[in-house]
C-alpha positions as a LaTeX table, in Angstrom:
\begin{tabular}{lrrr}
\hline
Residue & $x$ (\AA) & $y$ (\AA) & $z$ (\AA) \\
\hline
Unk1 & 56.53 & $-11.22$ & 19.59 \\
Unk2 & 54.09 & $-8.66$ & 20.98 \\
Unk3 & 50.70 & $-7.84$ & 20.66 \\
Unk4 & 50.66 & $-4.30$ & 20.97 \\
Unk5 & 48.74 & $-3.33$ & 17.96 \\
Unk6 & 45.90 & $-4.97$ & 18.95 \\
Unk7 & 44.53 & $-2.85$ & 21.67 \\
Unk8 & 44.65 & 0.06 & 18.84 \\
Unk9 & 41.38 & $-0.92$ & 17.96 \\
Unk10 & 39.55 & 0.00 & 20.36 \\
Unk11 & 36.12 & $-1.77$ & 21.84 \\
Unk12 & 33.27 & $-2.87$ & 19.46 \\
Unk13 & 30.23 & $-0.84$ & 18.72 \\
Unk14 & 27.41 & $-1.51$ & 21.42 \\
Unk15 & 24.49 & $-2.32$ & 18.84 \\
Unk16 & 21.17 & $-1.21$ & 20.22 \\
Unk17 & 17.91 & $-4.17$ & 19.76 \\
Unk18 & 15.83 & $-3.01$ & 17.52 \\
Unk19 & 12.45 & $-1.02$ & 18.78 \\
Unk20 & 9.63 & $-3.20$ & 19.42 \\
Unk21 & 6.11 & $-1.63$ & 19.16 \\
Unk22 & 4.54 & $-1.62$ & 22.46 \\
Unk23 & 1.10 & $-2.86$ & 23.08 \\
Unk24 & 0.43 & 0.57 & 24.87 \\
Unk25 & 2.10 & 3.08 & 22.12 \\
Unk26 & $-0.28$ & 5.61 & 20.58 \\
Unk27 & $-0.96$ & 4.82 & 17.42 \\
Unk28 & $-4.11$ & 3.64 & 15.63 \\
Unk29 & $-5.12$ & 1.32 & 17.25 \\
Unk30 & $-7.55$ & $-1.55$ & 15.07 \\
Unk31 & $-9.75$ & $-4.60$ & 16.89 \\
Unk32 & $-9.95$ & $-7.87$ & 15.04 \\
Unk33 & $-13.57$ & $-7.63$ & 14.27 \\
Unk34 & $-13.09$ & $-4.82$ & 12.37 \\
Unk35 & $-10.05$ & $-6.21$ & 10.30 \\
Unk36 & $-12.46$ & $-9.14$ & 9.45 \\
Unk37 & $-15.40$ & $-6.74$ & 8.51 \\
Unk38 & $-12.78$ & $-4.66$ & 6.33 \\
Unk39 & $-11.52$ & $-8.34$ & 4.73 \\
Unk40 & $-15.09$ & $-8.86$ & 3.91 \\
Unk41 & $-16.52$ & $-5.48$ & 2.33 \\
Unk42 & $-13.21$ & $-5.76$ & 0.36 \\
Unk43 & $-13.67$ & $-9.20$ & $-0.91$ \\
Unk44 & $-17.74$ & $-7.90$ & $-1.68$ \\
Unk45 & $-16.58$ & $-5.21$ & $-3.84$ \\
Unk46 & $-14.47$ & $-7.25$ & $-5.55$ \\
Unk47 & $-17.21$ & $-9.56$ & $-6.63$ \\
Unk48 & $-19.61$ & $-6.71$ & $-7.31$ \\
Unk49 & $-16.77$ & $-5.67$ & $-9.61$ \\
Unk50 & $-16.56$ & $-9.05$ & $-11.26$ \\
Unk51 & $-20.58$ & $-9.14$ & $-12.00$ \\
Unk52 & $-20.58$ & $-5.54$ & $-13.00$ \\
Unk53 & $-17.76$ & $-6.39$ & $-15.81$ \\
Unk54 & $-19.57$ & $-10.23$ & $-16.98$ \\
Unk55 & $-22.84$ & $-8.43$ & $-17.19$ \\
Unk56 & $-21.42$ & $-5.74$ & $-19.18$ \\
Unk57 & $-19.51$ & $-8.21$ & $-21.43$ \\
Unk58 & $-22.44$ & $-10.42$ & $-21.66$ \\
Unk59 & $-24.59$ & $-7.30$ & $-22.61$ \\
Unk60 & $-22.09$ & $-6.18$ & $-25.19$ \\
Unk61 & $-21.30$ & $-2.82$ & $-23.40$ \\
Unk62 & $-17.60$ & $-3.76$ & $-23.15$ \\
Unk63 & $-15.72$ & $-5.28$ & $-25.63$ \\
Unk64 & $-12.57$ & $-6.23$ & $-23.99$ \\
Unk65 & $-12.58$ & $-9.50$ & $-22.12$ \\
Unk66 & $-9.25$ & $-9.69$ & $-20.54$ \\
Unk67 & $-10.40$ & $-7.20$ & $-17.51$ \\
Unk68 & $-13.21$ & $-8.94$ & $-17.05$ \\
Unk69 & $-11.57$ & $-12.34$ & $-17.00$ \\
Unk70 & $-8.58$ & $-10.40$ & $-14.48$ \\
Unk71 & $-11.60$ & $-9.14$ & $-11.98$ \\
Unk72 & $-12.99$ & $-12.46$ & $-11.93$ \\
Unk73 & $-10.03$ & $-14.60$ & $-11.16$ \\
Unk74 & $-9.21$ & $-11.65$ & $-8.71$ \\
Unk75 & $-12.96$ & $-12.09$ & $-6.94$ \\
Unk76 & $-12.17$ & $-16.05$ & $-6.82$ \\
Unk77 & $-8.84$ & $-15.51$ & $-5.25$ \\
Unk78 & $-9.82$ & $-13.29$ & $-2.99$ \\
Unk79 & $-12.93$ & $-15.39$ & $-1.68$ \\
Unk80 & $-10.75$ & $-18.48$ & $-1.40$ \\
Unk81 & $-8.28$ & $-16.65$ & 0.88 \\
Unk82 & $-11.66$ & $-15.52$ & 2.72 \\
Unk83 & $-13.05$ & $-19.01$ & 3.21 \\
Unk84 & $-9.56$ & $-20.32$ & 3.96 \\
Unk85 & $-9.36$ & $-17.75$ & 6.75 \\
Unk86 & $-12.71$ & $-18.72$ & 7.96 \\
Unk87 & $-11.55$ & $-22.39$ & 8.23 \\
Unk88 & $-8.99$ & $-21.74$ & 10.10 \\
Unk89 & $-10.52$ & $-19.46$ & 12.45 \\
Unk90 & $-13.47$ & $-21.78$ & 13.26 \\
Unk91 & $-10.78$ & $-24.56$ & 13.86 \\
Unk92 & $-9.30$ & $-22.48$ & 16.15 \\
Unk93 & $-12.11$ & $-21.49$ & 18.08 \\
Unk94 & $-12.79$ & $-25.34$ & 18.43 \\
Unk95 & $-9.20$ & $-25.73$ & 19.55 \\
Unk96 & $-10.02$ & $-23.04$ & 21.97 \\
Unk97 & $-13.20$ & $-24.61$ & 23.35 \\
Unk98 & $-11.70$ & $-27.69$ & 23.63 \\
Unk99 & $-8.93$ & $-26.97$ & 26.13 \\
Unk100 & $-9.06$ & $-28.54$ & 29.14 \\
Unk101 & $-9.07$ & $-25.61$ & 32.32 \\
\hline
\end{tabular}
């Protein structure tokens, strides 16, 4: 019995890792405080949004009350995920202070 046929096929493929984005690479390049400050004007404008559409309802300039039920439940949401982040970031930060040097 011989094992010729094997050596017909050849070496594997060399796979290549996959590129990693370097600290350094241009690109835009975005600090944490303004990622929080962009979190928070968007979560403002979404309650803005959610008074704008009760006080319209309420005033009977709008009709329809599934949007304005939809922005509202959108503004809660989005300020729970806010004040979750918060929490977690303060507990962090205590974590952080906390460490022995």
């Amino acid at each position: 019995m011989t094992l010729s046929g094997i050596h017909a096929i050849g070496t594997p493929p060399v796979i290549q890792p996959p590129q990693v984005a370097r600290p350094d690479a241009a690109g835009p390049k975005t600090d944490f405080a303004s990622l929080v400050r962009k979190a928070v004007e968007t979560v403002d404008q979404d309650q803005q949004a959610s008074a704008t559409g009760v006080e319209q309802l309420l005033s009977g300039r709008r009709q329809d009350v599934l949007p304005v039920v939809t922005a509202v439940a959108k503004a809660d949401a989005s300020f729970k995920l806010l004040i979750g982040v918060r929490n977690k970031m303060i507990e962090a930060y205590k974590q952080t202070i906390n460490m022995q040097v």
